[in-house]
C-alpha positions in Angstrom: -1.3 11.6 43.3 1.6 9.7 43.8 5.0 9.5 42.9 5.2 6.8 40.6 1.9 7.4 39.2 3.2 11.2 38.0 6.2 9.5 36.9 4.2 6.2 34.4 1.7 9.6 33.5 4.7 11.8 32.4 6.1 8.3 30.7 3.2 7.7 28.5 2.5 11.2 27.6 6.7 11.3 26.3 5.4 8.3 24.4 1.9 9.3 23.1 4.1 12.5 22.0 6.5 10.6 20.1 3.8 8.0 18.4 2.4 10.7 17.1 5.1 13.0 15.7 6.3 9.2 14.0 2.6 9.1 12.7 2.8 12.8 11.5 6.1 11.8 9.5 4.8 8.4 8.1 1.6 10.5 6.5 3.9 13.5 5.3 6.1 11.0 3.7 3.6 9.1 2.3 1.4 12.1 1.6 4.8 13.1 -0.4 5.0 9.9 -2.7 2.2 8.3 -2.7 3.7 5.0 -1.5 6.3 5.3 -3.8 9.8 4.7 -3.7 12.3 8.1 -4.0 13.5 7.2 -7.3 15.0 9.7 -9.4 18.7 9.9 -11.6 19.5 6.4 -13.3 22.6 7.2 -15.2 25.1 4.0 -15.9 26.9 2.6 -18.8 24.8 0.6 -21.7 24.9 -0.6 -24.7 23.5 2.1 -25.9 26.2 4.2 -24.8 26.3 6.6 -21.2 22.4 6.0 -20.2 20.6 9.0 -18.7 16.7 9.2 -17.9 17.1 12.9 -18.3 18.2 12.5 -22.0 14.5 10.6 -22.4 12.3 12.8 -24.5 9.7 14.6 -22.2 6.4 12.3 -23.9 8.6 9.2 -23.0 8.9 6.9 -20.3 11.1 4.5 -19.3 9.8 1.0 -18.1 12.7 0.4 -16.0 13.7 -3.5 -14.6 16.2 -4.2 -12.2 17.7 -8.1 -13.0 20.7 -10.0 -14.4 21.1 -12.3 -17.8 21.8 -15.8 -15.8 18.1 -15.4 -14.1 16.5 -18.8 -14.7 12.9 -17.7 -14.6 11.8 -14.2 -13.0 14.1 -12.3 -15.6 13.1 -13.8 -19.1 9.4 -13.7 -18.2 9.3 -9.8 -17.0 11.4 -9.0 -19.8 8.8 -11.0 -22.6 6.0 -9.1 -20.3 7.7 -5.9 -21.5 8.1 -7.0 -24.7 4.4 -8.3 -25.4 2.7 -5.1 -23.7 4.6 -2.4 -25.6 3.5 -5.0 -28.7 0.4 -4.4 -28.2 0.5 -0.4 -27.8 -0.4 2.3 -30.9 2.9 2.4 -32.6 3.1 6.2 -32.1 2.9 5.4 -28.3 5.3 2.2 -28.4 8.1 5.2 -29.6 7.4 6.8 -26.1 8.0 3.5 -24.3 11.8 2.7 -23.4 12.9 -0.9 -21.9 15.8 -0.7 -19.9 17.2 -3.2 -17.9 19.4 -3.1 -14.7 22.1 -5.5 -14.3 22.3 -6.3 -10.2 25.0 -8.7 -11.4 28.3 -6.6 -12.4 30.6 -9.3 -12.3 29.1 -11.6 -14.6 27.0 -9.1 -17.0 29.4 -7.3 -19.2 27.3 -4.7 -21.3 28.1 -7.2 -24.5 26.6 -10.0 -22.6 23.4 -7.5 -22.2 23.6 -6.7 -25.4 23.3 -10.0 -26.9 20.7 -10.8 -24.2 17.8 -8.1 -24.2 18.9 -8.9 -28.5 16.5 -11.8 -27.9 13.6 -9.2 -26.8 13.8 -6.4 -29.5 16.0 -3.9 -30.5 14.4 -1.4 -28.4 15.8 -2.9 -25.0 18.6 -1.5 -23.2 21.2 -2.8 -20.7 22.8 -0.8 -18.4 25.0 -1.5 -15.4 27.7 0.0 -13.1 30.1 -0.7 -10.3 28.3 -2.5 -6.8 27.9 0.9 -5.1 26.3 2.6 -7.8 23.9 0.1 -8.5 23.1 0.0 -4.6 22.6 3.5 -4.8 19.8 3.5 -7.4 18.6 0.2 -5.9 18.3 1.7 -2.7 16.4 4.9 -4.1 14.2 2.7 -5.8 13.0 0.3 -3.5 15.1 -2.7 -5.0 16.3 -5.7 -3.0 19.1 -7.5 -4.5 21.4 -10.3 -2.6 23.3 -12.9 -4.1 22.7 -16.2 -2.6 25.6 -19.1 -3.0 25.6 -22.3 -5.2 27.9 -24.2 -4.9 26.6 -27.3 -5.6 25.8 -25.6 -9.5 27.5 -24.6 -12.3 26.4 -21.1 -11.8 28.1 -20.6 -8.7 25.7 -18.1 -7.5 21.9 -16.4 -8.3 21.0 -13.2 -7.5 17.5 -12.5 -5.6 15.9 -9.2 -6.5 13.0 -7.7 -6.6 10.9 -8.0 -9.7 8.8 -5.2 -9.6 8.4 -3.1 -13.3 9.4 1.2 -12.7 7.5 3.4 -15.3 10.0 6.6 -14.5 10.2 9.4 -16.3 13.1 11.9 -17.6 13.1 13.9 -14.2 13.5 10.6 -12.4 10.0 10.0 -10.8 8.9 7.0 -10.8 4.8 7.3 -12.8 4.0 4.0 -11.2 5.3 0.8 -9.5 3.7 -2.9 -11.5 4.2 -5.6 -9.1 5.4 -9.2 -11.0 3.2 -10.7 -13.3 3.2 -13.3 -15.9 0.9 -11.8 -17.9 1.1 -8.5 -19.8 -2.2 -7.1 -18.7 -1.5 -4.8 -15.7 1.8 -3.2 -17.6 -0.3 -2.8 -20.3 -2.9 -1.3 -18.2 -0.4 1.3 -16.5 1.0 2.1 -19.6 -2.0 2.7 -21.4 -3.0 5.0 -18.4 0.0 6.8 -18.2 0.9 7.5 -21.5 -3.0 8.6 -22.6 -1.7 11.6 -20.1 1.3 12.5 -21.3 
């Protein structure tokens, strides 16, 4: 056996070793939370007040949408999907279902601005935002990409990209299950139904 051969053997056995301690990790984690993100404590200012999950009710969930008021499209439509799907729930379930809605946008999204907004979508809905590092501390725990992208040449000055996914989380700040964008109701009103028939 030769020299270099000992030394590409001892090589790929250093690598086969750390491929699969990585692997080991990635099913631990994943094993862990199910593909979700961490989640956990959302607690920012609102118009509703100082906003804590942990001051949801334990039968209650909180459908939880990171987004800003001067969204052209994405925003409006999740928030209507929200709307319409807890519409559509039991009444005595629709008490257990609470909207709240992230600003990404501090500088332009005073909570009166969010108050007037999510107005337009029930009385139910609740705004909350904070200072930039706050929100990228919950954004970060909850798998949430937000960036604001210049405009110049309009009269908004800037958009925000975001994700658009819909957070059912409960009062200990684990996230129940993860809806992906739609512009239909049907698969929040799917998860919800599922969700809250085991509570």
């Amino acid at each position: 056996m030769t020299r270099r051969w000992r030394i590409g053997l001892g090589a790929g056995l250093v690598l086969l070793a750390a491929a699969a301690a990585g692997l080991a990790l990635y099913q631990q984690r994943a094993a862990q939370d199910d593909g979700l993100p961490e989640g956990g404590p959302i607690e920012l200012p609102s118009t509703r007040g100082e906003f804590s999950l942990s001051r949801l009710a334990d039968d209650q969930l909180a459908v939880v949408f990171f987004g800003y008021t001067w969204c052209p499209d994405v925003c409006p439509m999740s928030l209507s999907v929200v709307r319409q799907a807890r519409r559509a729930l039991p009444e005595a379930q629709r008490r257990r279902v609470v909207p709240l809605m992230v600003s990404v946008d501090p500088e332009r999204d005073t909570l009166a601005r969010l108050e007037t907004y999510l107005g337009h979508f029930g009385e139910a809905f609740i705004g909350a935002t904070g200072s930039r590092e706050r929100l990228a501390d919950i954004a970060e725990r909850y798998g949430v990409v937000w960036r604001r992208v210049e405009t110049p040449e309009s009269a908004l000055d800037y958009t925000v990209d975001h994700t658009a996914s819909l957070y059912l989380v409960d009062r200990h700040g684990e996230i129940r299950r993860r809806v992906l964008h739609s512009p239909t109701p049907g698969p929040l009103q799917a998860a919800l139904e599922a969700e809250l028939g085991e509570g």
